[in-house]
C-alpha positions as a Markdown table, in Angstrom:
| # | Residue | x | y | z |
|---|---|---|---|---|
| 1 | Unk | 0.0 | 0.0 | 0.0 |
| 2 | Unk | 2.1 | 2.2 | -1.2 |
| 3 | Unk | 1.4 | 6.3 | -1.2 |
| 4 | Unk | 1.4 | 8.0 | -4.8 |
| 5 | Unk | 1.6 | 11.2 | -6.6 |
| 6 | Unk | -2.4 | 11.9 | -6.9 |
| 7 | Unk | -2.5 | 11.1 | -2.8 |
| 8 | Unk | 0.7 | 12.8 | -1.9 |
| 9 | Unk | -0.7 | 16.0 | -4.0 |
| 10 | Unk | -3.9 | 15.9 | -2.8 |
| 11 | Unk | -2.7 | 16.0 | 1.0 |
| 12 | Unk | 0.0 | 18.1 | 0.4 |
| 13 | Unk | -1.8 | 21.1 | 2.7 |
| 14 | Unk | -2.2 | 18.7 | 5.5 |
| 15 | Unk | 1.7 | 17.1 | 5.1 |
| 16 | Unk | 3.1 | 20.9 | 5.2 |
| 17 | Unk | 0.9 | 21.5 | 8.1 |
| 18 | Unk | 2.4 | 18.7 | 10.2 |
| 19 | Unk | 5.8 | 19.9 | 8.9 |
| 20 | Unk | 5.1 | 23.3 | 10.1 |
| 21 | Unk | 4.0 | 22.0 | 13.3 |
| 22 | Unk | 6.7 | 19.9 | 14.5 |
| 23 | Unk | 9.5 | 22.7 | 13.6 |
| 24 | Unk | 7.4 | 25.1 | 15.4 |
| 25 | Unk | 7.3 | 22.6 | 18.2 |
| 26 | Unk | 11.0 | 22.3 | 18.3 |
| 27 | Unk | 11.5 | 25.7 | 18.4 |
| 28 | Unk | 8.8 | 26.4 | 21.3 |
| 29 | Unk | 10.9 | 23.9 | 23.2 |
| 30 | Unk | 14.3 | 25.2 | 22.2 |
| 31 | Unk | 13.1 | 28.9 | 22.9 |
| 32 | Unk | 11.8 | 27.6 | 26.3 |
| 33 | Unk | 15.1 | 26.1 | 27.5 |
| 34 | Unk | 17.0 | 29.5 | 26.0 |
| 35 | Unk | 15.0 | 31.3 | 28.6 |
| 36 | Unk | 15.3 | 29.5 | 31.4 |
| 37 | Unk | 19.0 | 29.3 | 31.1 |
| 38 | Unk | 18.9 | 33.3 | 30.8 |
| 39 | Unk | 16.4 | 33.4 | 33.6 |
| 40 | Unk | 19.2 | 31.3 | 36.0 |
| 41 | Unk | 22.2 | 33.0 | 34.8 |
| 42 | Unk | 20.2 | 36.9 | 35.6 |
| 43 | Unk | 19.1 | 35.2 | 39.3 |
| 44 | Unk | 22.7 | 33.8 | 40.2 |
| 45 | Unk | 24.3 | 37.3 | 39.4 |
| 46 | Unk | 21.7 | 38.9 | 41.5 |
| 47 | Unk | 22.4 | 35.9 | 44.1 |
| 48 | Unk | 25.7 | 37.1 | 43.9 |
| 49 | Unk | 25.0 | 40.6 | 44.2 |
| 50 | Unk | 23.1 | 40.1 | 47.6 |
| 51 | Unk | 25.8 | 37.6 | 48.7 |
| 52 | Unk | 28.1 | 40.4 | 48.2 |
| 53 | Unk | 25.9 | 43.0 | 49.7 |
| 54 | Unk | 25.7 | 40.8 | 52.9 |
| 55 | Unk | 29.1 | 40.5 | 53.1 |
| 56 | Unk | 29.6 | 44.0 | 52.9 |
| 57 | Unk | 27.0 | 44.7 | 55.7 |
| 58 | Unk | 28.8 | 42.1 | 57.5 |
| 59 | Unk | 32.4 | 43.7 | 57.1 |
| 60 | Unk | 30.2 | 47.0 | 58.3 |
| 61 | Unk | 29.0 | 45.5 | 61.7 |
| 62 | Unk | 32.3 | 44.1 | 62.7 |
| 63 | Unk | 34.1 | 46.9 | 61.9 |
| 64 | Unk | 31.5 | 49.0 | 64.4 |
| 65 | Unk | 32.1 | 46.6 | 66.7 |
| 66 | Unk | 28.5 | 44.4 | 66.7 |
| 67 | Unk | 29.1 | 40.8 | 67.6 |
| 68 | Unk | 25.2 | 39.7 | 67.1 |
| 69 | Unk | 24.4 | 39.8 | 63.9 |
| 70 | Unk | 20.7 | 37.9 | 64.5 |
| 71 | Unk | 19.3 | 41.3 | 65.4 |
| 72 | Unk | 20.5 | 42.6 | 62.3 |
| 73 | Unk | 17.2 | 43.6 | 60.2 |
| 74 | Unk | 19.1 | 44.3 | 56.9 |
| 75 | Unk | 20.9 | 41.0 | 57.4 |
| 76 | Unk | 17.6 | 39.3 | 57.8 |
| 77 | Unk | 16.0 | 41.0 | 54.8 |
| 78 | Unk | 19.1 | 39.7 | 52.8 |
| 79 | Unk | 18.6 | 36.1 | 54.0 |
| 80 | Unk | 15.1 | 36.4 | 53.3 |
| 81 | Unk | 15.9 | 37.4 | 49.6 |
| 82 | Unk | 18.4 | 35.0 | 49.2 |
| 83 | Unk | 16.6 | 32.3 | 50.0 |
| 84 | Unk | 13.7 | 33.2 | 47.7 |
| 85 | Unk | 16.1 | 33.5 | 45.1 |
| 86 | Unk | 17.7 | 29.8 | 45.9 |
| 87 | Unk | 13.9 | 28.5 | 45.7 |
| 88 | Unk | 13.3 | 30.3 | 42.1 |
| 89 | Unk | 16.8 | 28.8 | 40.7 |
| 90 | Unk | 15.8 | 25.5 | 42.1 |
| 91 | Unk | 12.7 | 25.4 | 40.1 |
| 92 | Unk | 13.9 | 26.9 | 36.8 |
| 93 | Unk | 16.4 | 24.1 | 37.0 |
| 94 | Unk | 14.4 | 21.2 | 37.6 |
| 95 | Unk | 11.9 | 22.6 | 35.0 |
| 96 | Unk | 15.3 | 23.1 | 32.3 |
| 97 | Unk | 16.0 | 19.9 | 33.3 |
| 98 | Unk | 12.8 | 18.4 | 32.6 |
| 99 | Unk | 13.5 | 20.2 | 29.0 |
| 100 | Unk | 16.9 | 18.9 | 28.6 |
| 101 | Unk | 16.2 | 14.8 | 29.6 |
| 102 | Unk | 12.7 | 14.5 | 29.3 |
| 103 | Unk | 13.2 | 10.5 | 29.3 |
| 104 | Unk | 15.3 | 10.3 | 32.5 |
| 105 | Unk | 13.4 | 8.3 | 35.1 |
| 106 | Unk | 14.1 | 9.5 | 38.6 |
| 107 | Unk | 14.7 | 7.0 | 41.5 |
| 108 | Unk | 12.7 | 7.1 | 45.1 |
| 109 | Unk | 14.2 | 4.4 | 46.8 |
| 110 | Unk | 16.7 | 4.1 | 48.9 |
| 111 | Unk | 19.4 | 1.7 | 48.5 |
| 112 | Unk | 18.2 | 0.1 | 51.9 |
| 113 | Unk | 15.2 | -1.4 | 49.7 |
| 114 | Unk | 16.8 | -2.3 | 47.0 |
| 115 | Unk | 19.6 | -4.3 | 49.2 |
| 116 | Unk | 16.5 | -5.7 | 51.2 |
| 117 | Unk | 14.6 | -6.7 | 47.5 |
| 118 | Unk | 17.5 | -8.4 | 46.7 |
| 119 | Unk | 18.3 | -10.5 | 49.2 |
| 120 | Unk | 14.8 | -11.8 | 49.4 |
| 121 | Unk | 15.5 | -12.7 | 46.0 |
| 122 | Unk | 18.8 | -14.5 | 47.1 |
| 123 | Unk | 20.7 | -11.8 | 45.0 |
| 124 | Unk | 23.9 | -10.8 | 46.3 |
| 125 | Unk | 25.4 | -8.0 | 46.3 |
């Protein structure tokens, strides 16, 4: 059953459709994992910025002669936004990731069950 001319020519709109749609697909996907590795890259350098900033705050407070930083509020509001930031990053990469190996499959077991599996199975290991 073989396709010919008249077939191929009178389904030509819908093969240039499906064409058209998987290149547009592969490009959706490839634009996708562009941005989230520009999305990381802007929220490490502004990880970095804070880290920075924190250190400088820190530098300040010893210098003034503050032992406890904990009561610090500018500290705190640095942790806080550092921690947000760590969260975002986080999730950007596990969705890029996601992108990149779609087909990985993830383990969640431990190796306790597995060992235990296995030696009901008289495997050794």
């Amino acid at each position: 059953m073989a396709f010919d001319l008249r077939y191929n020519l009178k389904h030509i709109g819908d093969i240039f459709i499906d064409v058209v749609q998987k290149t547009a697909d592969t490009a959706t996907q490839c634009s996708k994992r562009v941005f989230l590795a520009y999305d990381i890259k802007s929220l490490q350098c502004k990880r970095d910025q804070i880290s920075q900033r924190f250190g400088e705050r820190v530098e300040i407070l010893m210098k003034e002669g503050e032992n406890d930083f904990t009561k610090d509020p500018t500290l705190s509001e640095f942790i806080v936004k550092l921690n947000g930031i760590e969260k975002e990053i986080a999730g950007h990469e596990e969705v890029r990731n996601n992108l990149v190996y779609p087909f990985s499959v993830k383990q969640t077991h431990c190796e306790c069950e597995c060992a235990a599996n296995f030696k009901q199975k008289g495997v050794t290991t």
